[in-house]
N, CA, C and O atoms as CSV, one atom per row, in Angstrom:
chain,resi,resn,atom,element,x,y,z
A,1,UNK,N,N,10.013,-70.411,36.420
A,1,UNK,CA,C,9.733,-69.677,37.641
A,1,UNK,C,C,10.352,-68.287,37.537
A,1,UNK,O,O,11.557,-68.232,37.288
A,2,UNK,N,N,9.711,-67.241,37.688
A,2,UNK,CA,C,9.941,-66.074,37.670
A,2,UNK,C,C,10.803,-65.878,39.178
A,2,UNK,O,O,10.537,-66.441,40.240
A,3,UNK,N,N,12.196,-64.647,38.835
A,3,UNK,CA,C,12.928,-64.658,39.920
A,3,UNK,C,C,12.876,-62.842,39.882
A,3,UNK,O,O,13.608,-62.167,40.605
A,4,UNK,N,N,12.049,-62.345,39.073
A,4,UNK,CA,C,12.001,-60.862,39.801
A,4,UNK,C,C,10.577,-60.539,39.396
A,4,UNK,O,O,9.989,-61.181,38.527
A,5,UNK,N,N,10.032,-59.500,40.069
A,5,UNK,CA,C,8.836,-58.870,40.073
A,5,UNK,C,C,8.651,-57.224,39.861
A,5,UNK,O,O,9.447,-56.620,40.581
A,6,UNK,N,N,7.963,-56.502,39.209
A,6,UNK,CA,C,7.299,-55.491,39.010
A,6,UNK,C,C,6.489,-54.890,39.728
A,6,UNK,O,O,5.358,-54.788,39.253
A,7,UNK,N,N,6.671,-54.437,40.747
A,7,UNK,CA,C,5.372,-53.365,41.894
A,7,UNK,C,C,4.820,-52.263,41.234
A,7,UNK,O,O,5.536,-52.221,40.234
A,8,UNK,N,N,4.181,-51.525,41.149
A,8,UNK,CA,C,3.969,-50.551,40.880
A,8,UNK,C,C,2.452,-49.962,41.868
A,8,UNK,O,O,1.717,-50.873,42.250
A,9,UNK,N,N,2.150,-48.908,42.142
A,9,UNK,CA,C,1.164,-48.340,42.448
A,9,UNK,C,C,0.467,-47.106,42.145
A,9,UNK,O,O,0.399,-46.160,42.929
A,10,UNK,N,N,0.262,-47.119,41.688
A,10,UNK,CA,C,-0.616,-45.329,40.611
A,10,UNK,C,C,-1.154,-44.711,41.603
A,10,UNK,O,O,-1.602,-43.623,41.241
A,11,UNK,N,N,-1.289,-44.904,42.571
A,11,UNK,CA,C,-1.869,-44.318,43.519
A,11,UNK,C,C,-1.965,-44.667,44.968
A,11,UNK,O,O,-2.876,-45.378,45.392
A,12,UNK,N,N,-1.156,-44.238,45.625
A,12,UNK,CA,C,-0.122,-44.848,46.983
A,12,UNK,C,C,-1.775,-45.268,48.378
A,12,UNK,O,O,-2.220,-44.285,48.970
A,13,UNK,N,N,-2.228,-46.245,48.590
A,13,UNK,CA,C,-3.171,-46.178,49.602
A,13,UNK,C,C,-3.733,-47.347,48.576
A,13,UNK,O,O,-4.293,-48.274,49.161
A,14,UNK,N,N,-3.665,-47.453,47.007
A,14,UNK,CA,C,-4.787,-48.041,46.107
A,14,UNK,C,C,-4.033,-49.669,45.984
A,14,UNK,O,O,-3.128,-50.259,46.572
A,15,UNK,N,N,-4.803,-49.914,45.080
A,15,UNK,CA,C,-4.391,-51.753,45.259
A,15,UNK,C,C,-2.997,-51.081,43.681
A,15,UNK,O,O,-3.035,-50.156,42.870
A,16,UNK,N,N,-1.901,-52.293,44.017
A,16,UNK,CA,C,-1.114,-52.022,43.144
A,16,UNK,C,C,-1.039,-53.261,41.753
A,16,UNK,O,O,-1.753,-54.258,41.647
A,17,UNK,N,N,-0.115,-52.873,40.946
A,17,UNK,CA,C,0.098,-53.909,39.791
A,17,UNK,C,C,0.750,-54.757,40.090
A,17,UNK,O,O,1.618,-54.256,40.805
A,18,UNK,N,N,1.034,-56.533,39.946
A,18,UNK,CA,C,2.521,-57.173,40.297
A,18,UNK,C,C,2.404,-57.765,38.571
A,18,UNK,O,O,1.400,-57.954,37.884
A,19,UNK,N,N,3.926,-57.957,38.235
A,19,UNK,CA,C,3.979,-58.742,37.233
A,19,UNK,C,C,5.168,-59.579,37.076
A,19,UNK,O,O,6.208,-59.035,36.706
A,20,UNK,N,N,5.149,-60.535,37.256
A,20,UNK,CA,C,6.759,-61.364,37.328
A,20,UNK,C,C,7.016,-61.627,36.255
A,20,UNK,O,O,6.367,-62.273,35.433
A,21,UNK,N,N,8.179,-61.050,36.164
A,21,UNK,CA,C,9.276,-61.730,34.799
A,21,UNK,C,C,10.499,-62.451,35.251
A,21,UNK,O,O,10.992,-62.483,36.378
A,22,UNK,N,N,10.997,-63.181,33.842
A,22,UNK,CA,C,12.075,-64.513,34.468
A,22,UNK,C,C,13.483,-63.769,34.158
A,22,UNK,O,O,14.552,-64.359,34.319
A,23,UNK,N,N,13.413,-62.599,33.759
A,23,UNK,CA,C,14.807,-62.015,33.838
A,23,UNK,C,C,14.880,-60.138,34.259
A,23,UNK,O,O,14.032,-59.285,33.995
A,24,UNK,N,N,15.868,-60.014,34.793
A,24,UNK,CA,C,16.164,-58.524,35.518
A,24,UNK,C,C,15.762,-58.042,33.829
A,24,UNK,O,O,14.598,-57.646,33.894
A,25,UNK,N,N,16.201,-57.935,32.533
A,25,UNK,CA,C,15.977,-57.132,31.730
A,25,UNK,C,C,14.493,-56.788,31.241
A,25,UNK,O,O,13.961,-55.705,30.994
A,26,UNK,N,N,13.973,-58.225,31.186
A,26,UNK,CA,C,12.136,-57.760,31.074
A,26,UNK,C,C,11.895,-57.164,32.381
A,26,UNK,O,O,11.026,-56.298,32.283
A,27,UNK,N,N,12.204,-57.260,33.215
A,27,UNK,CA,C,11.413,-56.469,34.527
A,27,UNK,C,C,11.899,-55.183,34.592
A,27,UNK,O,O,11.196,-54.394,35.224
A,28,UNK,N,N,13.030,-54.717,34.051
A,28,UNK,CA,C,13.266,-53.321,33.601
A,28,UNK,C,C,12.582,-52.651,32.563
A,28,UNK,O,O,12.331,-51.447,32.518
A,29,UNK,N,N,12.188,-53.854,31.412
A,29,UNK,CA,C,11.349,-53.229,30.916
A,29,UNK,C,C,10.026,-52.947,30.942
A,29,UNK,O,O,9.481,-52.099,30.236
A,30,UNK,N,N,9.369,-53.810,31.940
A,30,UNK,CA,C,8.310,-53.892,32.219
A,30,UNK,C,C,8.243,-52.262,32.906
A,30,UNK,O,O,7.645,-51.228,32.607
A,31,UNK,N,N,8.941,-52.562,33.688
A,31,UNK,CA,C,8.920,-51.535,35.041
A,31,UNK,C,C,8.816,-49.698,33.908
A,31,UNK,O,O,8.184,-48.669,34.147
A,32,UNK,N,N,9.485,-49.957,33.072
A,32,UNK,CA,C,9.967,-48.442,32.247
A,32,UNK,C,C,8.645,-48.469,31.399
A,32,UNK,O,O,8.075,-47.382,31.312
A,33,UNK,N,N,8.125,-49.431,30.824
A,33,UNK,CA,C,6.758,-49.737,30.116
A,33,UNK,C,C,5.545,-48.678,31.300
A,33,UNK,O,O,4.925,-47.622,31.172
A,34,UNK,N,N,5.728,-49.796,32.487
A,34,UNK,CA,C,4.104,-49.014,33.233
A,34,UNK,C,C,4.817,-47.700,33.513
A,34,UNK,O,O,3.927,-46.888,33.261
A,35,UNK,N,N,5.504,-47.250,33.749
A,35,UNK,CA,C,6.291,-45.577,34.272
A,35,UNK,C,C,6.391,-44.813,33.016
A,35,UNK,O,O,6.072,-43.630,33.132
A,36,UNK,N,N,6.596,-45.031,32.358
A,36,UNK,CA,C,6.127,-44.168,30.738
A,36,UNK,C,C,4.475,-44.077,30.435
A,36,UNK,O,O,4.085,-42.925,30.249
A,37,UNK,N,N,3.726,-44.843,30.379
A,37,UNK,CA,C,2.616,-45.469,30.393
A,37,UNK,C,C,1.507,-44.445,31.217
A,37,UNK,O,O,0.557,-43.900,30.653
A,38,UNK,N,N,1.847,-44.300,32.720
A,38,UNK,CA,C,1.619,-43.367,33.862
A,38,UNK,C,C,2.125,-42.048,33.494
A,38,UNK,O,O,1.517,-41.134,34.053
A,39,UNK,N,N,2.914,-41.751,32.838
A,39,UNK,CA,C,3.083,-40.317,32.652
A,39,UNK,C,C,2.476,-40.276,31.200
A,39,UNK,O,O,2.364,-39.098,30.861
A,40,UNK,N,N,2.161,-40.906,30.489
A,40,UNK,CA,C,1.440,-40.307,29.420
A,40,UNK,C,C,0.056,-40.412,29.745
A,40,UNK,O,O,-0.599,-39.668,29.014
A,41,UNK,N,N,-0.798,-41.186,30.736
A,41,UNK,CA,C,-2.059,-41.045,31.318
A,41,UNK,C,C,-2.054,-39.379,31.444
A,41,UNK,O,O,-2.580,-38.573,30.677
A,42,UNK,N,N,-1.252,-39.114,32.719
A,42,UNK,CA,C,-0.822,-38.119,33.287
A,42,UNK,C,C,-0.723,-36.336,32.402
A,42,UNK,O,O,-1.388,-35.306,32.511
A,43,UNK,N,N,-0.042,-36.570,31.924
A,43,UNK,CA,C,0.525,-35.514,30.978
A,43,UNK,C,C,-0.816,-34.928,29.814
A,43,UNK,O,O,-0.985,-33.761,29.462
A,44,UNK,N,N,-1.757,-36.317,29.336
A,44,UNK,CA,C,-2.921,-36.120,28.556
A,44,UNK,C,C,-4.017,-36.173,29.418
A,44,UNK,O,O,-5.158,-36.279,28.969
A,45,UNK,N,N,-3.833,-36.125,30.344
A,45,UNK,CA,C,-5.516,-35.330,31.350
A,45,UNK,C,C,-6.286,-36.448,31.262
A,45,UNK,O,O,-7.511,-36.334,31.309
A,46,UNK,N,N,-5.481,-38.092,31.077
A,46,UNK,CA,C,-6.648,-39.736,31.094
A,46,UNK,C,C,-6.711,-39.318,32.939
A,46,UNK,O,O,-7.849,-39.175,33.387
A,47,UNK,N,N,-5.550,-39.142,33.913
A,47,UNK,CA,C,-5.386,-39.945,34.847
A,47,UNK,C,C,-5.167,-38.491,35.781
A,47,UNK,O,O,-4.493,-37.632,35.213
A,48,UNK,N,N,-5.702,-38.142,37.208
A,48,UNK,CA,C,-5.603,-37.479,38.035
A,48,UNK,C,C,-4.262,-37.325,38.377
A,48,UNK,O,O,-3.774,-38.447,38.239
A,49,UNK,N,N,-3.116,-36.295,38.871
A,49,UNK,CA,C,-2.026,-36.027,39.393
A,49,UNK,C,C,-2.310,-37.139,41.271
A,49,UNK,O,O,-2.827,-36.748,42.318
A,50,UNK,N,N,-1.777,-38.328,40.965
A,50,UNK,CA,C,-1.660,-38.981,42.174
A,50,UNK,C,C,0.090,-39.001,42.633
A,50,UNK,O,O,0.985,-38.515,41.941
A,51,UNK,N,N,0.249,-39.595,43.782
A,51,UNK,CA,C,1.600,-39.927,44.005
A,51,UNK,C,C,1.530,-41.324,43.560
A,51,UNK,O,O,0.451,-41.914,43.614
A,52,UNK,N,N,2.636,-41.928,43.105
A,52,UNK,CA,C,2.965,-43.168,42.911
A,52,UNK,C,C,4.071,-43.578,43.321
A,52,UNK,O,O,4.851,-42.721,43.737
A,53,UNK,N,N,4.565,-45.252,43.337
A,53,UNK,CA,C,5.903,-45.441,43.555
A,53,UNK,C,C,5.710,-46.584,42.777
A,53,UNK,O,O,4.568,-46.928,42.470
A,54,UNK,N,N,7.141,-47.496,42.261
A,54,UNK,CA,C,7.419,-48.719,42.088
A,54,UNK,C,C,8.865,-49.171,42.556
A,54,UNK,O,O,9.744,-48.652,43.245
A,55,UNK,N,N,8.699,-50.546,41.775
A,55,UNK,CA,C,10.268,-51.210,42.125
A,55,UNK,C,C,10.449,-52.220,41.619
A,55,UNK,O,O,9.425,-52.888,41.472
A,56,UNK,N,N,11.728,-52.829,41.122
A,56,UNK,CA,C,12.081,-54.261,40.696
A,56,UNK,C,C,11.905,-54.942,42.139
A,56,UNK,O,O,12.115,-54.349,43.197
A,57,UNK,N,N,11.427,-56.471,42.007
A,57,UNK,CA,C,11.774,-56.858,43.940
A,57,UNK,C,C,12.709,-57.876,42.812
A,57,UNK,O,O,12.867,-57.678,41.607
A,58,UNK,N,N,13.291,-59.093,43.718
A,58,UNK,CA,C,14.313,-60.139,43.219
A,58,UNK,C,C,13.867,-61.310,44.585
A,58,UNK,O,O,13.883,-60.999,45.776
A,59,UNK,N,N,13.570,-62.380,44.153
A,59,UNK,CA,C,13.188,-63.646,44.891
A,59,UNK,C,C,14.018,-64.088,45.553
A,59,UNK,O,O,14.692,-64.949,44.988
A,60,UNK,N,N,14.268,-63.870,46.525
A,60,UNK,CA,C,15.548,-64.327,47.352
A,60,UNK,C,C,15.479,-66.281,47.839
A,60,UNK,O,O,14.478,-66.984,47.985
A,61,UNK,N,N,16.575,-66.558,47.942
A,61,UNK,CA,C,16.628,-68.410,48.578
A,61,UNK,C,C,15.533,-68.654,49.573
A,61,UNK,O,O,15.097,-69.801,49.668
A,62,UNK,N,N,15.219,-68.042,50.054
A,62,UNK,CA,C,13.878,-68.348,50.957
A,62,UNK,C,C,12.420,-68.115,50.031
A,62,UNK,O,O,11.426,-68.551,50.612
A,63,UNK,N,N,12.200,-67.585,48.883
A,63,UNK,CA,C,11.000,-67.435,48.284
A,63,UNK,C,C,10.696,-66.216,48.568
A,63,UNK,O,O,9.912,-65.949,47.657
A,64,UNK,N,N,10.789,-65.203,49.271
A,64,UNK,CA,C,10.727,-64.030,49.511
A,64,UNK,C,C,11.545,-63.158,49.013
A,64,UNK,O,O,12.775,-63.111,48.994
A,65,UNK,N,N,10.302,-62.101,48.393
A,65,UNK,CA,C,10.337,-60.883,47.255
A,65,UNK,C,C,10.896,-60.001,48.102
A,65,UNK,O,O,10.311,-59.640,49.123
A,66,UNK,N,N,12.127,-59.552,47.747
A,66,UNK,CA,C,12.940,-58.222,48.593
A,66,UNK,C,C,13.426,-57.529,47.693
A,66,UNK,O,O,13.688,-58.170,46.676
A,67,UNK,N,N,13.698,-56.245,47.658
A,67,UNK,CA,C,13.884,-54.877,46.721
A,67,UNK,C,C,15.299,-55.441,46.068
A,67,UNK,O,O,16.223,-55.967,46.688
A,68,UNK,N,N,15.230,-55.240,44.940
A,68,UNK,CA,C,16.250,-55.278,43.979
A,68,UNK,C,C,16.979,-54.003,43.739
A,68,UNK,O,O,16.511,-53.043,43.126
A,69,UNK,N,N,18.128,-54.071,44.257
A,69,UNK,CA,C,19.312,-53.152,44.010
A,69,UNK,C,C,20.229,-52.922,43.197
A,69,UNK,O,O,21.190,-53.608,43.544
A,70,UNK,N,N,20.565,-52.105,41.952
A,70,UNK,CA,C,21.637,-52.680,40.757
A,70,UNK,C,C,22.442,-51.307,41.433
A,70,UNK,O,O,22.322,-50.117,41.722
A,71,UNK,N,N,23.458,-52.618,41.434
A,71,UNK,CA,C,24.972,-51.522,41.858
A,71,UNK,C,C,25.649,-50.939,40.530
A,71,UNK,O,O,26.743,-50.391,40.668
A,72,UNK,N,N,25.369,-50.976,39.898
A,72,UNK,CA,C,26.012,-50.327,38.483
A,72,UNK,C,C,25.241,-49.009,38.345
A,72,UNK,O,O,25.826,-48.034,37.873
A,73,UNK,N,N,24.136,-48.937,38.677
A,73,UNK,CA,C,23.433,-47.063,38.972
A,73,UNK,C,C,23.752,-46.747,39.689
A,73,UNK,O,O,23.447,-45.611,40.052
């Protein structure tokens, strides 16, 4: 069972990406994967200048996906 998730949205209003991974380090990398990924669309003229956002979420004791915070940044 996956205990964190990957949001992402390329384009804030548009349908977004989810991808669950079973540890905070793949979902960092996931997360740095699609955000590198989006700026090289970006930067080579594949992908229109949109706004975007993402986020790690973390599965909380109730089953509900809430924003993941690392206190060490």
């Amino acid at each position: 069972m996956a205990n964190y998730k990957v949001v992402f949205n390329p384009n804030m209003g548009g349908r977004q990406f989810e991808k669950e991974c079973p540890t905070l380090d793949i979902a960092k990398a996931v997360f740095d994967a699609v955000a590198d990924y989006t700026l090289f669309l970006h930067d080579n003229r594949l992908m229109p200048d949109y706004s975007n956002c993402g986020q790690i979420l973390i599965e909380d004791d109730d089953g509900d996906w809430v924003g993941y915070e690392d206190d060490d940044e």
